[in-house]
C-alpha positions in Angstrom: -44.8 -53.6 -50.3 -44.4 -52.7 -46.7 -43.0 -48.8 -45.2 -39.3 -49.8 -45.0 -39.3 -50.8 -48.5 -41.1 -48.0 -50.0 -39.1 -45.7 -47.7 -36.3 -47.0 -49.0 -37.6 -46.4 -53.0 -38.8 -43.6 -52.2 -35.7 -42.6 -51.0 -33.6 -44.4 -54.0 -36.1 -42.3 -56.9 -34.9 -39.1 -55.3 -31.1 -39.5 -55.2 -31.6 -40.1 -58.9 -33.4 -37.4 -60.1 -31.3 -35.5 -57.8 -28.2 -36.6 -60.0 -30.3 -36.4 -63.1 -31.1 -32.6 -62.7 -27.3 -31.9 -61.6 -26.0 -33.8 -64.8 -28.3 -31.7 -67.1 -27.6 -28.1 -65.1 -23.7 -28.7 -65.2 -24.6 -29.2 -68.8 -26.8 -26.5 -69.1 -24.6 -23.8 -67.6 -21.7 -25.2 -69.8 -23.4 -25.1 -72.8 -24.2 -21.3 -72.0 -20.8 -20.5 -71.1 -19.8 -21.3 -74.8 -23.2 -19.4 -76.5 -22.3 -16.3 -74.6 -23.2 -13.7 -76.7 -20.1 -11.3 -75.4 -17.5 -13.8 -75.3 -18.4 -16.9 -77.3 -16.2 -19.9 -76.7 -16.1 -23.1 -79.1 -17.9 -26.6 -77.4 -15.8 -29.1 -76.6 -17.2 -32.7 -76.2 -15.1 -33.8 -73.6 -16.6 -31.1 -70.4 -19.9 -32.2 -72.1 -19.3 -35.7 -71.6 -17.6 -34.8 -68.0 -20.7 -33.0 -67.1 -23.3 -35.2 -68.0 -22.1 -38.1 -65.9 -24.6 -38.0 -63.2 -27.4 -37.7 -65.5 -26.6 -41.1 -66.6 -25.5 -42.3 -63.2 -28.7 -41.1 -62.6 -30.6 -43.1 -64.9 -28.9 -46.2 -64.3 -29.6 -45.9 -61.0 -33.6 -45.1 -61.8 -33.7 -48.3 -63.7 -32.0 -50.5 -61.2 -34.0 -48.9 -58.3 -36.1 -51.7 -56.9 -33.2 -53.7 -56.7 -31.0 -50.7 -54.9 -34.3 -50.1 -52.5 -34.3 -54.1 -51.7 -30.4 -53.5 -51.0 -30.9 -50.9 -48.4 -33.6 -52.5 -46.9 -31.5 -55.5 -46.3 -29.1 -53.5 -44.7 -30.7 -51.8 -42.6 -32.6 -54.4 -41.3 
């Protein structure tokens, strides 16, 4: 594997964990919102499933990162 590729991986790994740790804090801090002990709040599915978008646009794009790393490469070449 030569520098522009790895680069490029490299690169690829870190927008998706970077997506994976916003999906799980916006799902964090909504899930806290609702256990607040002063002012509880019932949990609603729907901002859970809204929140925790990125994590799996995160994942999907953790899985299919070789091929997204082989895309930029191309492209910048």
């Amino acid at each position: 594997m030569d520098a522009p590729l790895r680069g490029a991986l490299n690169f690829v790994r870190l927008v998706a964990a970077c997506l994976m740790v916003l999906g799980l804090l916006d799902t964090g801090l909504y899930l806290g919102q609702c256990f607040e002990p002063k002012h509880p709040s019932p949990v609603k599915i729907l901002p859970i499933v809204l929140n925790s978008i990125p994590f799996v646009i995160g994942v999907v794009i953790l899985i299919r990162a070789k091929a997204a790393a082989q895309w930029i490469n191309d492209k910048l070449e």
